[in-house]
C-alpha positions as CSV (number, residue, x, y, z in Angstrom):
1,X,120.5,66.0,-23.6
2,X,121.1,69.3,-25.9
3,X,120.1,72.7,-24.4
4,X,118.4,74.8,-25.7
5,X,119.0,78.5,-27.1
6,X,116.0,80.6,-27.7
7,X,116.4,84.2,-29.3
8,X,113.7,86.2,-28.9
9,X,112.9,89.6,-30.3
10,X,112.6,91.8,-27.7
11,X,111.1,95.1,-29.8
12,X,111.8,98.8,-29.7
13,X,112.6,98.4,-25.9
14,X,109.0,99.4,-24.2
15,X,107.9,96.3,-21.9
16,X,104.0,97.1,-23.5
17,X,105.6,95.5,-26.8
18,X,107.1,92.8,-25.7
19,X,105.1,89.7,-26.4
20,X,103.5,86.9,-24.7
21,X,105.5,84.5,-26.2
22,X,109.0,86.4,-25.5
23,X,107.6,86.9,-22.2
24,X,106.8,83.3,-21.5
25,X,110.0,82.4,-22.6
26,X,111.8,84.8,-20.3
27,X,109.9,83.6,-17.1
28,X,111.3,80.3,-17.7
29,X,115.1,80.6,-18.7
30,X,117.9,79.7,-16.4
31,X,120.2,81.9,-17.9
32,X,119.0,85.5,-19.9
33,X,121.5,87.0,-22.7
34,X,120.1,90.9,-22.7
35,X,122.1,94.0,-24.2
36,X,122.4,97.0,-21.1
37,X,118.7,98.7,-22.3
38,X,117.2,95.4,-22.4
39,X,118.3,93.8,-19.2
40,X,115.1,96.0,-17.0
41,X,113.2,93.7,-19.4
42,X,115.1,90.3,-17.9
43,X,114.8,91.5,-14.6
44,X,111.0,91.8,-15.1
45,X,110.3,88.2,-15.8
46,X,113.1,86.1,-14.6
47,X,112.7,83.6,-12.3
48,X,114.3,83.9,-9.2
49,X,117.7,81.9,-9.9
50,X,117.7,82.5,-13.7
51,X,121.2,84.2,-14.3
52,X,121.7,87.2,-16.8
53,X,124.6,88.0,-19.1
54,X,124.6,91.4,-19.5
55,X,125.5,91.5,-23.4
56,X,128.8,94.2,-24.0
57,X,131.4,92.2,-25.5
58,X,130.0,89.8,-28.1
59,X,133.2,86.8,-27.6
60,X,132.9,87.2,-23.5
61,X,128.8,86.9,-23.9
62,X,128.9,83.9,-25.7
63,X,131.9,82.4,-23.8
64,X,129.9,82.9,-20.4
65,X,126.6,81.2,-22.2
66,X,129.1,78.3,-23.4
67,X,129.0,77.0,-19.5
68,X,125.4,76.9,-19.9
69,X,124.6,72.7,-18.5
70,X,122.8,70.5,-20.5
71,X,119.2,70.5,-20.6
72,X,118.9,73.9,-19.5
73,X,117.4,76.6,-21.0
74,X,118.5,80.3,-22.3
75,X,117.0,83.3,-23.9
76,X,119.4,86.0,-25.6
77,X,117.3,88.8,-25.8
78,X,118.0,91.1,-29.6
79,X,116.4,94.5,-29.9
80,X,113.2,94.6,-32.1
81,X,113.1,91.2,-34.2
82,X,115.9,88.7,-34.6
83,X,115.0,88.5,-38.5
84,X,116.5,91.9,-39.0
85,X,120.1,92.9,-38.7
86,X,120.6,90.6,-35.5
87,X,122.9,88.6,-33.6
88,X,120.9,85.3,-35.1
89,X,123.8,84.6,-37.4
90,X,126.3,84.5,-34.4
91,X,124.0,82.4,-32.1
92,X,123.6,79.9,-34.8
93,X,127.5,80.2,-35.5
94,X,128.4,79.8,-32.2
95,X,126.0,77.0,-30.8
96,X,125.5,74.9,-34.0
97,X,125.4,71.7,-32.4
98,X,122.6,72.9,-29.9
99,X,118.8,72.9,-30.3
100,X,117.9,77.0,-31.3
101,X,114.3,78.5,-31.2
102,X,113.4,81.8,-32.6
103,X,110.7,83.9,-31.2
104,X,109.2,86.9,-33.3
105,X,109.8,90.2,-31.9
106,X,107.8,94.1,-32.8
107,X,111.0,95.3,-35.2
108,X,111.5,99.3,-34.9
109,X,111.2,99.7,-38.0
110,X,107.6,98.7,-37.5
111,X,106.8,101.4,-34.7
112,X,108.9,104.1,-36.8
113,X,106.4,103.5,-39.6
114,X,103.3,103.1,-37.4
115,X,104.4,106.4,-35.3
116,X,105.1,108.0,-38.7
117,X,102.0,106.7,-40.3
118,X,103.5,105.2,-43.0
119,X,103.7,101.4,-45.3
120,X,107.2,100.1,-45.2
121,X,106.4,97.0,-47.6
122,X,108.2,98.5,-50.5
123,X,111.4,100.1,-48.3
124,X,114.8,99.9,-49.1
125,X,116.3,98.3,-45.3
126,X,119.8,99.8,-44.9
127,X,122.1,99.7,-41.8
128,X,124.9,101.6,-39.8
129,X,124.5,100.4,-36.3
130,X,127.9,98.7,-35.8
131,X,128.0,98.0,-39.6
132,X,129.8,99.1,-42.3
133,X,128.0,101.0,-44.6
134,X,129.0,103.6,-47.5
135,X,127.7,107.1,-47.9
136,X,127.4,105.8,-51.4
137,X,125.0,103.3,-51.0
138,X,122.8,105.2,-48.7
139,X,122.6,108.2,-51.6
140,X,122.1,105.7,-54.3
141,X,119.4,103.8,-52.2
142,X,117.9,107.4,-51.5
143,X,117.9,108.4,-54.7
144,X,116.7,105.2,-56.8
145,X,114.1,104.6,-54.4
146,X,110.8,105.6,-52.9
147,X,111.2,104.8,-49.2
148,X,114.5,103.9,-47.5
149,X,114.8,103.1,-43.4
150,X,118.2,103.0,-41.7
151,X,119.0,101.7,-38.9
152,X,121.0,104.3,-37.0
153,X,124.7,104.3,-34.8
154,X,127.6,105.9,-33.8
155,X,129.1,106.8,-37.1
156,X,125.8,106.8,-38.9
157,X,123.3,109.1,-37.5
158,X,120.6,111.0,-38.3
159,X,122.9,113.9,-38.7
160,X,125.2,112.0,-40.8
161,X,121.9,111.2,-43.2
162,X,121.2,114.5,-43.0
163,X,124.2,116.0,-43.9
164,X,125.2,113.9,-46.9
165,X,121.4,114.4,-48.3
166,X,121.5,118.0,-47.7
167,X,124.7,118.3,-49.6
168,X,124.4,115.7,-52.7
169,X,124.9,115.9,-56.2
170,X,121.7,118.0,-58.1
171,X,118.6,118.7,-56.7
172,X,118.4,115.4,-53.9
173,X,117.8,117.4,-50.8
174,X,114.4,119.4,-52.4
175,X,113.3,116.6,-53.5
176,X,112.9,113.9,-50.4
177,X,111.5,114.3,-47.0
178,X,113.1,112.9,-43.9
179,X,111.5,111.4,-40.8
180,X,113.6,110.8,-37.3
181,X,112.0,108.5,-35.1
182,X,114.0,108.8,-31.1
183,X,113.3,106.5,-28.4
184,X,110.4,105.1,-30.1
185,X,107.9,103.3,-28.3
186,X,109.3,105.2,-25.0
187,X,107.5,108.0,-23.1
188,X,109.7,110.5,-25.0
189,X,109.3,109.3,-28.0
190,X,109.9,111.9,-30.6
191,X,109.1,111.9,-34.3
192,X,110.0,114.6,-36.6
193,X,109.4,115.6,-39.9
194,X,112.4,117.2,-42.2
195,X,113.5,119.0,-45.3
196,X,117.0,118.5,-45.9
197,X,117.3,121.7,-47.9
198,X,116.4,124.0,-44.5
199,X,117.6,121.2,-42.0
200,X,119.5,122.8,-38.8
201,X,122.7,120.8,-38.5
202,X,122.7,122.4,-34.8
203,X,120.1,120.1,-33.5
204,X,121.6,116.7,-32.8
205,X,119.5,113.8,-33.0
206,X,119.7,110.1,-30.8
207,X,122.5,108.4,-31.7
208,X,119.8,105.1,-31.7
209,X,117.6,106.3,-34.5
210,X,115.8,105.2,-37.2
211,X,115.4,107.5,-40.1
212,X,112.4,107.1,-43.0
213,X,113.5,109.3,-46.2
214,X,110.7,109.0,-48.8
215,X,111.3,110.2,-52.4
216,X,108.1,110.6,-54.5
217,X,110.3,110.9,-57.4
218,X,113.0,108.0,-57.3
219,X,115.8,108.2,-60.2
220,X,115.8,104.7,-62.2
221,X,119.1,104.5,-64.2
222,X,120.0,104.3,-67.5
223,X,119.6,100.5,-68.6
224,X,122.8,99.1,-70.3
225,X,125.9,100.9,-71.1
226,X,126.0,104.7,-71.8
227,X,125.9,105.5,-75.6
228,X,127.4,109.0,-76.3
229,X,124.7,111.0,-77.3
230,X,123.1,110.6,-74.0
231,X,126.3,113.0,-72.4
232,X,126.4,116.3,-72.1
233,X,128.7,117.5,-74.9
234,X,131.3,120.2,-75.5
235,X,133.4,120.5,-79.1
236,X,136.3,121.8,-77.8
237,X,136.4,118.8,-75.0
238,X,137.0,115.2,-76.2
239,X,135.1,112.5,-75.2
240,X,136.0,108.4,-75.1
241,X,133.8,106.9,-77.5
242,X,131.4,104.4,-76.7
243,X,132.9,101.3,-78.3
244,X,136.2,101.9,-76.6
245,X,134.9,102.9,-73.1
246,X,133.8,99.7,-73.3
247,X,137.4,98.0,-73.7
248,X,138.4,100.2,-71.1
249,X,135.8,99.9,-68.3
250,X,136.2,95.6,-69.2
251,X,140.1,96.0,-68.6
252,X,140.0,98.1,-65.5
253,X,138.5,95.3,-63.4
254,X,136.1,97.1,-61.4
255,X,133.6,96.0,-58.7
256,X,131.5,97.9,-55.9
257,X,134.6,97.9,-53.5
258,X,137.2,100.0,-56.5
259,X,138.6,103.4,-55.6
260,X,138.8,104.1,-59.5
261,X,140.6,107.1,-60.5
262,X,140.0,108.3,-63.9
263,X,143.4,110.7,-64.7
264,X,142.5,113.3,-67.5
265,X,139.1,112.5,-67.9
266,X,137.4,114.8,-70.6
267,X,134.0,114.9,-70.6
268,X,133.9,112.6,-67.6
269,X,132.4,109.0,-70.1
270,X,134.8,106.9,-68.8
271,X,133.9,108.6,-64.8
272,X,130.5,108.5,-65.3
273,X,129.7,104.5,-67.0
274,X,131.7,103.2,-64.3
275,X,130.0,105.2,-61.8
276,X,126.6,104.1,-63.2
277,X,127.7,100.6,-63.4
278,X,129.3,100.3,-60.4
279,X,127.1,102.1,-57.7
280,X,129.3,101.4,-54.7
281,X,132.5,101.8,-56.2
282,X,134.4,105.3,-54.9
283,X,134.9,107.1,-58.6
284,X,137.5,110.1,-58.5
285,X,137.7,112.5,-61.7
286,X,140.7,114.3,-62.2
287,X,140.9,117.1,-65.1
288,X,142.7,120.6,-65.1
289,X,141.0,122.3,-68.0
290,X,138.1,124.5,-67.3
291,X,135.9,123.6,-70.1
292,X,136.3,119.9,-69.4
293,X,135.2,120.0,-65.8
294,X,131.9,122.3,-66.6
295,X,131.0,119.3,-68.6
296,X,131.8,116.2,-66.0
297,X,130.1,118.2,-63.5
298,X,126.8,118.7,-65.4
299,X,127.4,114.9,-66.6
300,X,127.9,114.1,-62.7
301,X,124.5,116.1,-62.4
302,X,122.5,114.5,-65.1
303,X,123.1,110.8,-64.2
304,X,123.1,111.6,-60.2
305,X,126.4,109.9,-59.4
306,X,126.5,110.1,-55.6
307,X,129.6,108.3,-55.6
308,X,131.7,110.3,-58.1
309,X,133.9,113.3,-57.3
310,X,135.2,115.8,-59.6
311,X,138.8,116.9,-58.8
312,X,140.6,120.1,-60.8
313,X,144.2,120.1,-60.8
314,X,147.4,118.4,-62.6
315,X,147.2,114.8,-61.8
316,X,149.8,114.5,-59.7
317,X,148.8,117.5,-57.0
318,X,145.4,115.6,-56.6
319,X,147.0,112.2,-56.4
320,X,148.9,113.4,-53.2
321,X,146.1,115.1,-52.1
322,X,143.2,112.1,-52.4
323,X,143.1,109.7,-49.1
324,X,143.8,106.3,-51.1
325,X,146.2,104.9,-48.9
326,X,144.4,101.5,-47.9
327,X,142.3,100.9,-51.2
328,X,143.2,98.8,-54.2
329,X,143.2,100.8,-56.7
330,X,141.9,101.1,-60.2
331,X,143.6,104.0,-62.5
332,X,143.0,104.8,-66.3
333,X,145.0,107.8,-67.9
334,X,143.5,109.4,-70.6
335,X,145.4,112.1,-70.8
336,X,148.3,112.6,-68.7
337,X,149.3,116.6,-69.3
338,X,152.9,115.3,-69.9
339,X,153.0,113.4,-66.2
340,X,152.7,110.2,-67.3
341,X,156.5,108.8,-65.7
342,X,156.0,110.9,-62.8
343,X,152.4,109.6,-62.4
344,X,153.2,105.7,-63.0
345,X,156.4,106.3,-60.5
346,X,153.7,107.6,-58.0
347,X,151.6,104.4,-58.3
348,X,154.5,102.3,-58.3
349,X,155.9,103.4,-54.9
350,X,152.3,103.4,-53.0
351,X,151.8,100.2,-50.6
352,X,148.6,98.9,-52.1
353,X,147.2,97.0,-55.4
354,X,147.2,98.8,-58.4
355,X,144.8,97.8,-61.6
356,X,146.1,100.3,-64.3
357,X,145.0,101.5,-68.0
358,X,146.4,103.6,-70.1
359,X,144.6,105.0,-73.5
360,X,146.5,106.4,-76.6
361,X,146.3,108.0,-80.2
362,X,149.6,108.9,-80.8
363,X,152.8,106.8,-81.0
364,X,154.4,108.9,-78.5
365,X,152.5,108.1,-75.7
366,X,152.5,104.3,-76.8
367,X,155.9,104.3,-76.8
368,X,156.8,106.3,-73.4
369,X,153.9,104.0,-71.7
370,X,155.3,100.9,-73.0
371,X,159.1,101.2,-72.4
372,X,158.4,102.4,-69.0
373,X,155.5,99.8,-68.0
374,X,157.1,96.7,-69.8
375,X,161.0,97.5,-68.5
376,X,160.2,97.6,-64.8
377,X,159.4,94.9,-62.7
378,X,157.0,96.3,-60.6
379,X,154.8,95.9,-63.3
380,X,152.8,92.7,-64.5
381,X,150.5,91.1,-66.7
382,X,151.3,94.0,-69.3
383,X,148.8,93.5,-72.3
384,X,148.3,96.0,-75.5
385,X,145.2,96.1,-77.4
386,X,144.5,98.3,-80.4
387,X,141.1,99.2,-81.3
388,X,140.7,100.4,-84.9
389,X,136.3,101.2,-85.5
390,X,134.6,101.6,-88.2
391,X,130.8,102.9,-88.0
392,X,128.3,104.5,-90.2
393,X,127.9,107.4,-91.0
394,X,125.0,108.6,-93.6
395,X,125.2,109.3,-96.6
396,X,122.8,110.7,-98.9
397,X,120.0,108.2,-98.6
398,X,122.6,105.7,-98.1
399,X,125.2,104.6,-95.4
400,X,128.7,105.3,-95.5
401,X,131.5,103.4,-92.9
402,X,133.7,105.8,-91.7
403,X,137.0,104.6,-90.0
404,X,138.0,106.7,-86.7
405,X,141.6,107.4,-85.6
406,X,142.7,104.0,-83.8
407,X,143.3,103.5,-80.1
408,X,146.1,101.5,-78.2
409,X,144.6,100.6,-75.0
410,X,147.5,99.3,-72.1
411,X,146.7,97.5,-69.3
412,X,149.3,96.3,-66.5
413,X,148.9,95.6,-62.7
414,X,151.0,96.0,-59.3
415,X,150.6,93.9,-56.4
């Protein structure tokens, strides 16, 4: 005979919502699996010689159930419903080869919504407790969306949300409202209703939140690549164009997980399409010249890059500066300021991947790139492309093609 595993869904934490089904189960286990809030719960219904694991250390937990006889029975108890952001996964990991029931539980994010009076069929479901989860994603979901929940925990808290709302890119914190939900479905249960723009960051919130943000105006993101009228534009600052940020965002490699540092970066094109495209991805802009970053920043502005950071200073200062020590990395120079051996020796001695490009119109910086890329060993996969356009321009009532100065794009890697 198989045992059986049942995990049951034990809601918020208040008995009053726990149901008849979890508590029928309960009352006839021989062994209870409950986390330290929930085991009041287990001793409440257990039979007299059921045993309870009290549920700290996931590998011990499941090592104690593992002695669990055949044909016996065990509940592990998860907070709110084991369809959301549970330890179902593990159980069914763990103890494949053994029969596994699911009951239902009331999820928290139910009784935040109900206590806050509010529909939570078209949220955005987003967790930090005792998962990883960037402040990038949780500004894009807030921005792009109507209604996001989050799960709260220790190095994502309500004050965490708060603070990275309150001090996002453009006009974010006027523009959603924030609702804390602590100790719901407890006696002190305490919801409260917040600006970010006048939030007190002296009031600290329970560490086991939940947090609703509502946006009545959610942000929906250029479709398709940028074109270059839709930048901000300033003469005297030159700007990648469109056909050849393409080439260079395709040879750069980039997914959600890049650090991508874009090394003399103008108007901020190449900064801001991979930003766009790459929403999780940690985008760095580094430019010394004044005029240039007025422009990325009202760039970084009008496309509401959450995860882009503008950077002034000579490339190699910030580069010493910036925290990139256990990233891969993706780097494109655009424009070096006449670092461009001291910046490739940089890459070259740090410990981790390296994905670089390199763009140039004179023969100069061809030349410096290519002897010093293709002459030292560090260096692989070193490729060369030259992109020479030719687009319309009008003409009268006509159209005229109008070649533009051609563009050697080098791309190498280090492991």
């Amino acid at each position: 005979m198989m045992r059986k595993f049942i995990v049951t869904g034990a809601g918020p934490g208040a008995e009053e919502l726990l149901t008849l089904e979890a508590v029928n189960a309960l009352k006839l286990a021989d062994c209870i699996v409950a986390a330290k809030r929930h085991v009041n719960l287990a001793e409440r219904f257990k039979k007299p010689d059921a045993n309870i694991i009290e549920l700290g250390n996931f590998k011990e937990a499941f090592n104690k159930l593992d002695e669990l006889e055949d044909n016996k029975m065990a509940v592990i108890l998860v907070s709110g419903d084991p369809g959301i952001y549970s330890l179902l996964p593990l159980v069914k990991k763990n103890f494949a080869s053994d029969e596994i029931k699911v009951i239902a539980g009331i999820s928290s994010l139910q009784a935040m919504c109900a206590a806050a009076g509010e529909m939570w069929h078209d949220a955005v479901i987003l967790s930090g407790h005792g998962r990883p989860l960037s402040s990038q994603k949780f500004l894009n979901a807030v921005e792009r969306n109507k209604s996001v929940l989050l799960f709260c925990g220790d190095d994502h808290s309500p004050n965490w949300a708060l603070d990275l709302i309150k001090n996002a890119a453009g006009d974010l914190a006027s523009r959603v409202e924030i609702i804390i939900g602590e100790r719901l479905s407890y006696p002190d249960e305490c919801v409260t209703h917040i600006k970010p723009s006048s939030y007190d960051d002296k009031k600290n919130f329970d560490i086991l939140s939940l947090v609703l943000i509502k946006n009545n105006s959610p942000w929906t993101p250029p479709s398709g690549r940028l074109k270059d009228i839709d930048f901000e534009r300033d003469n005297k600052v030159p700007m990648t164009r469109e056909e050849v940020r393409s080439i260079i965002i395709d040879k750069l490699n980039l997914d959600n997980n890049s650090v991508f540092i874009d090394i003399g970066a103008g108007t901020g094109s190449i900064s801001c399409a991979a930003a766009l495209e790459f929403p999780e991805c940690e985008v760095h802009a580094v430019e010394c010249e004044p005029d240039a970053l007025s422009v990325i920043n009202k760039n970084l502005v009008k496309f509401r890059l959450h995860n882009m950071q503008v950077h002034s200073g000579r490339a190699l200062q910030v580069l010493n500066e910036l925290n990139i020590l256990n990233n891969k990395l993706n780097i494109f120079i655009g424009g070096s300021g006449g670092e461009l051996r001291g910046i490739i020796n940089f890459l070259e001695n740090l410990e981790q991947p390296v994905r670089l490009v390199i763009s140039s119109v004179t023969l100069d910086t061809l030349s410096e790139a290519v002897n010093i890329l293709l002459n030292n060993a560090n260096w692989m996969n070193l490729e060369a492309v030259q992109a020479a356009i030719t687009a319309t321009r009008p003409l009268g009532k006509s159209l005229l093609m109008s070649a533009r100065n051609p563009v050697f794009i080098l791309s190498a890697d280090k492991a």
